[in-house]
Chimera marker file (.cmm) of the C-alpha trace (Angstrom):
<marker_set name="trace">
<marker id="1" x="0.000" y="0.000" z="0.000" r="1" g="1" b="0" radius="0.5"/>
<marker id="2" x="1.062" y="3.371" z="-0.937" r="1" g="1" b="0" radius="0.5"/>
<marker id="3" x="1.444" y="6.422" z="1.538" r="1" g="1" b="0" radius="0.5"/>
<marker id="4" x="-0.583" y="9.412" z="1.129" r="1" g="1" b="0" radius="0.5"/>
<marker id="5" x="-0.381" y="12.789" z="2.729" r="1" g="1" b="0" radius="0.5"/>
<marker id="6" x="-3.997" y="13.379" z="3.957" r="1" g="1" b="0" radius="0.5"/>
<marker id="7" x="-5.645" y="14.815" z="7.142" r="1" g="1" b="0" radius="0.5"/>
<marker id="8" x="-6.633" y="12.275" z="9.293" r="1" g="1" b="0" radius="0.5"/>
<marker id="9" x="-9.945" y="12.270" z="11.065" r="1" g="1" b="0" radius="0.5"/>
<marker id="10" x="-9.390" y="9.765" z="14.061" r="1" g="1" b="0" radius="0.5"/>
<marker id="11" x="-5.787" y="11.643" z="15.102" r="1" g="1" b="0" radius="0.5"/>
<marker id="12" x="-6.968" y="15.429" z="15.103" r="1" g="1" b="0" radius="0.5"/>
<marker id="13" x="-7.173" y="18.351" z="17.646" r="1" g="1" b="0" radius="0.5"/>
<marker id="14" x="-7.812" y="20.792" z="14.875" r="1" g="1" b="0" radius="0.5"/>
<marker id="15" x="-8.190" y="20.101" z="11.496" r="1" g="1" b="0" radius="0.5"/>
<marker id="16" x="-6.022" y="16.730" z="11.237" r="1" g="1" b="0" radius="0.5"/>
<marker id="17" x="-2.512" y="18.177" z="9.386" r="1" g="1" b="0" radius="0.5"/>
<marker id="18" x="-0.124" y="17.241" z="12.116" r="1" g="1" b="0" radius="0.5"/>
<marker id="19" x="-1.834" y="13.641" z="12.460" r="1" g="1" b="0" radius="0.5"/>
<marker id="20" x="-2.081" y="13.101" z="8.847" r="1" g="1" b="0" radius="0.5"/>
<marker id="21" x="1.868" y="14.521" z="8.927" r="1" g="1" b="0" radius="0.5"/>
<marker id="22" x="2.859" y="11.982" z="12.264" r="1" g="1" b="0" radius="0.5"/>
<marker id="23" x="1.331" y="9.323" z="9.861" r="1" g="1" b="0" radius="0.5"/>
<marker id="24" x="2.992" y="9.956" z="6.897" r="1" g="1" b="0" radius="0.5"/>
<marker id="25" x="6.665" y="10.434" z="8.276" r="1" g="1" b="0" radius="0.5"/>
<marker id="26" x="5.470" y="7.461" z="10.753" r="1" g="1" b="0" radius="0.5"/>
<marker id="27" x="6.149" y="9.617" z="13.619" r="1" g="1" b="0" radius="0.5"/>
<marker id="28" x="4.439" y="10.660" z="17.366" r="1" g="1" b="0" radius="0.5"/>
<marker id="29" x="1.991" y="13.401" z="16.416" r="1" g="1" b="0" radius="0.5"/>
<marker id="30" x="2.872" y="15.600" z="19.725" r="1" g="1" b="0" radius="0.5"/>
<marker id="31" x="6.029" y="16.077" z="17.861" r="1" g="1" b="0" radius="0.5"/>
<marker id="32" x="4.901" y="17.708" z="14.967" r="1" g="1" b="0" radius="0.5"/>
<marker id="33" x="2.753" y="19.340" z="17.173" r="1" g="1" b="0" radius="0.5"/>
<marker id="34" x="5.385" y="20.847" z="18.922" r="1" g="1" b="0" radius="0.5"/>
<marker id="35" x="7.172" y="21.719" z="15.797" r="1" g="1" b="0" radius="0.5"/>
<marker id="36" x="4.680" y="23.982" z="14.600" r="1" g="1" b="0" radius="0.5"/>
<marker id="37" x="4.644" y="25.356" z="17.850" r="1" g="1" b="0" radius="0.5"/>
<marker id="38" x="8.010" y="26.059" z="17.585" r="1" g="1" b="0" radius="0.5"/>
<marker id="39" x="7.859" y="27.125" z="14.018" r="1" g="1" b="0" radius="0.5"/>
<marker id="40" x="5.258" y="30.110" z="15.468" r="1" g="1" b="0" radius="0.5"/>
<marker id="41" x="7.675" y="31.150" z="18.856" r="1" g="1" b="0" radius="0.5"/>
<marker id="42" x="10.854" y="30.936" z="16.251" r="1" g="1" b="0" radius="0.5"/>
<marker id="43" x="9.132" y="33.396" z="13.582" r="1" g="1" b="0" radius="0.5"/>
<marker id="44" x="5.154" y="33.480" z="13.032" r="1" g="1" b="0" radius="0.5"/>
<marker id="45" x="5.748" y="30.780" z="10.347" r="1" g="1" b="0" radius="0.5"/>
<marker id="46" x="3.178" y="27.942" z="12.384" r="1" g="1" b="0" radius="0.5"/>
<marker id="47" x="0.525" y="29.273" z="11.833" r="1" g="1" b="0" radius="0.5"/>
<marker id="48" x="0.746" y="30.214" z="8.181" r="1" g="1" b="0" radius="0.5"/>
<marker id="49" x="2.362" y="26.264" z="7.160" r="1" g="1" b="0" radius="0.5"/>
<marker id="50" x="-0.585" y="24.741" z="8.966" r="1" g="1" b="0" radius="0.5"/>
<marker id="51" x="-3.724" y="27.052" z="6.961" r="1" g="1" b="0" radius="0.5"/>
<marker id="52" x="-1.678" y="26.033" z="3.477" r="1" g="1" b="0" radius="0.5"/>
<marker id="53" x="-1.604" y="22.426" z="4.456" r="1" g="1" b="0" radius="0.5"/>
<marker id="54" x="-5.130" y="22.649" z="5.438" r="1" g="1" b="0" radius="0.5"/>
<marker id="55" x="-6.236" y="24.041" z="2.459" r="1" g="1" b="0" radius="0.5"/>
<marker id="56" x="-3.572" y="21.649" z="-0.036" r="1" g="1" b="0" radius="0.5"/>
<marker id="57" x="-4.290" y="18.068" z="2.141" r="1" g="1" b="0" radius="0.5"/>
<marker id="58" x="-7.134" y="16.266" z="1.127" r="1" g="1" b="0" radius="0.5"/>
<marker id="59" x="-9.418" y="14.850" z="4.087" r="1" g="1" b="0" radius="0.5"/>
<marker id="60" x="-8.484" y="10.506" z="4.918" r="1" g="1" b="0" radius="0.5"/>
<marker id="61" x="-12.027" y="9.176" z="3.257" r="1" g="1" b="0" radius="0.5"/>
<marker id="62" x="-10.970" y="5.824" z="3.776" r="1" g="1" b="0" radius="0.5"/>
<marker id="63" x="-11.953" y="3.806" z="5.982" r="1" g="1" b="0" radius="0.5"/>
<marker id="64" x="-10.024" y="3.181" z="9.574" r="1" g="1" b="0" radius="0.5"/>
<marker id="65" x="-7.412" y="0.467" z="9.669" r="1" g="1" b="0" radius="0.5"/>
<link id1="1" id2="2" r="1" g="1" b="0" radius="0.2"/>
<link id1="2" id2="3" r="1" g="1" b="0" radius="0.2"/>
<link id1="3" id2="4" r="1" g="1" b="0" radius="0.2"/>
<link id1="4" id2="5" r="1" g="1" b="0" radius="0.2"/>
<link id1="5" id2="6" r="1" g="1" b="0" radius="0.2"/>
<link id1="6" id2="7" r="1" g="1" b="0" radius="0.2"/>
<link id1="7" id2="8" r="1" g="1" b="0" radius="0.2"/>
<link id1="8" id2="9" r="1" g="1" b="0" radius="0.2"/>
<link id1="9" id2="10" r="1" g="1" b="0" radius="0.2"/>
<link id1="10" id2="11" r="1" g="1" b="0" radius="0.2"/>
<link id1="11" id2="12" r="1" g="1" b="0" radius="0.2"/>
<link id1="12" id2="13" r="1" g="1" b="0" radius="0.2"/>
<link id1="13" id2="14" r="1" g="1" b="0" radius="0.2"/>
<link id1="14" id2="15" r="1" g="1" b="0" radius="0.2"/>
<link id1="15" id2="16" r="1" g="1" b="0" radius="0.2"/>
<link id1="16" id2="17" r="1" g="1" b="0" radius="0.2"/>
<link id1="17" id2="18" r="1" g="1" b="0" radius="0.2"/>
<link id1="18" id2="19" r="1" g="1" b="0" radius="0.2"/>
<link id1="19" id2="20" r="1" g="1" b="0" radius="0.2"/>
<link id1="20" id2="21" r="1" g="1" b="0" radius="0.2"/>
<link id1="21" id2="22" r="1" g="1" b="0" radius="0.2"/>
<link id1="22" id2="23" r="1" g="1" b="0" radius="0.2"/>
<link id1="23" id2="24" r="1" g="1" b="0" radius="0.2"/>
<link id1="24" id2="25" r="1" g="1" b="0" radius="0.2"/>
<link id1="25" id2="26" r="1" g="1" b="0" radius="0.2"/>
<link id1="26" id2="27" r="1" g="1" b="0" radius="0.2"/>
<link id1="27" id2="28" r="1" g="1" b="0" radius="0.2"/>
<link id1="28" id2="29" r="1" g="1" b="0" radius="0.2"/>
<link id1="29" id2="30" r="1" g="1" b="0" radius="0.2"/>
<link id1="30" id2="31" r="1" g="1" b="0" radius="0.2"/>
<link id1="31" id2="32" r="1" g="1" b="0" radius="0.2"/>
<link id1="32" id2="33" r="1" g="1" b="0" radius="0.2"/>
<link id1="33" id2="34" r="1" g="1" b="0" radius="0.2"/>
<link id1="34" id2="35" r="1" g="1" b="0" radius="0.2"/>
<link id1="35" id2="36" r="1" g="1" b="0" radius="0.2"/>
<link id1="36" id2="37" r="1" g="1" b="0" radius="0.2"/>
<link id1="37" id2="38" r="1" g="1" b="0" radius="0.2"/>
<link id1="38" id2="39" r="1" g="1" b="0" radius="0.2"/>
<link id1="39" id2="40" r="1" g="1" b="0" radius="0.2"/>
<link id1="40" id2="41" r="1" g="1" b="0" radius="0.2"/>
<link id1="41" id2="42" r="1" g="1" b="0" radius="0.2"/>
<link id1="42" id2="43" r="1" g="1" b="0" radius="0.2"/>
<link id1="43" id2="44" r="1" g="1" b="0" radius="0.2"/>
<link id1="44" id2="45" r="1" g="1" b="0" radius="0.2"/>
<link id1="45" id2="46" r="1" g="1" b="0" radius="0.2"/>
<link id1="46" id2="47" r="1" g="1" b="0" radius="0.2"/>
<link id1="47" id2="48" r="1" g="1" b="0" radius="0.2"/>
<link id1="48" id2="49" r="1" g="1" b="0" radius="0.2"/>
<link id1="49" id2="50" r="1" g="1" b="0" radius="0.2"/>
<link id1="50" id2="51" r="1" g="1" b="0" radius="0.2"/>
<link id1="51" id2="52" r="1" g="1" b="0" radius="0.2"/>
<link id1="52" id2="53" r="1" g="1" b="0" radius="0.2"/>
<link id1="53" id2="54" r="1" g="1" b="0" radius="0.2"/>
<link id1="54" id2="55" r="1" g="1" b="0" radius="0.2"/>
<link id1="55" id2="56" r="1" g="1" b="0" radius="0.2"/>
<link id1="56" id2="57" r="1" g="1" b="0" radius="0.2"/>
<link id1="57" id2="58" r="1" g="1" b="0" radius="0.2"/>
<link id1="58" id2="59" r="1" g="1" b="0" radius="0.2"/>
<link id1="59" id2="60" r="1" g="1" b="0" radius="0.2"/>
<link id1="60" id2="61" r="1" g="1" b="0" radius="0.2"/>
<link id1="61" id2="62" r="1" g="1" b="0" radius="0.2"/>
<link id1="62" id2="63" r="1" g="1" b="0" radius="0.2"/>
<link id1="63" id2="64" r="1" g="1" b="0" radius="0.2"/>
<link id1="64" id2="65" r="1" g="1" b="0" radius="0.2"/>
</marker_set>
């Protein structure tokens, strides 16, 4: 089976980018979590990344695992 970068819908807090992220790069989602948190103390960038992923990641219409 192929990977996909998608939102996920059972791993989400807001709109499923850093779960559908954790998935993809098969890491813990409260990292990328903190990254962008990072990313938005370092320079304002968080924020910003996270709406164009929103917008660019499709929504996980599968079915769960």
């Amino acid at each position: 089976m192929t990977k996909r970068l998608v939102r996920t819908q059972d791993d989400r807090m807001v709109g499923g980018v850093c779960g559908g992220l954790a998935r993809y790069f098969d890491v813990d989602p409260v990292l990328v979590r903190l990254a962008f948190v990072l990313f938005t103390l370092a320079g304002g960038a968080g924020p910003l990344i996270y709406l164009v992923l929103l917008i660019l990641m499709p929504l996980d219409t599968s079915a769960e695992e």
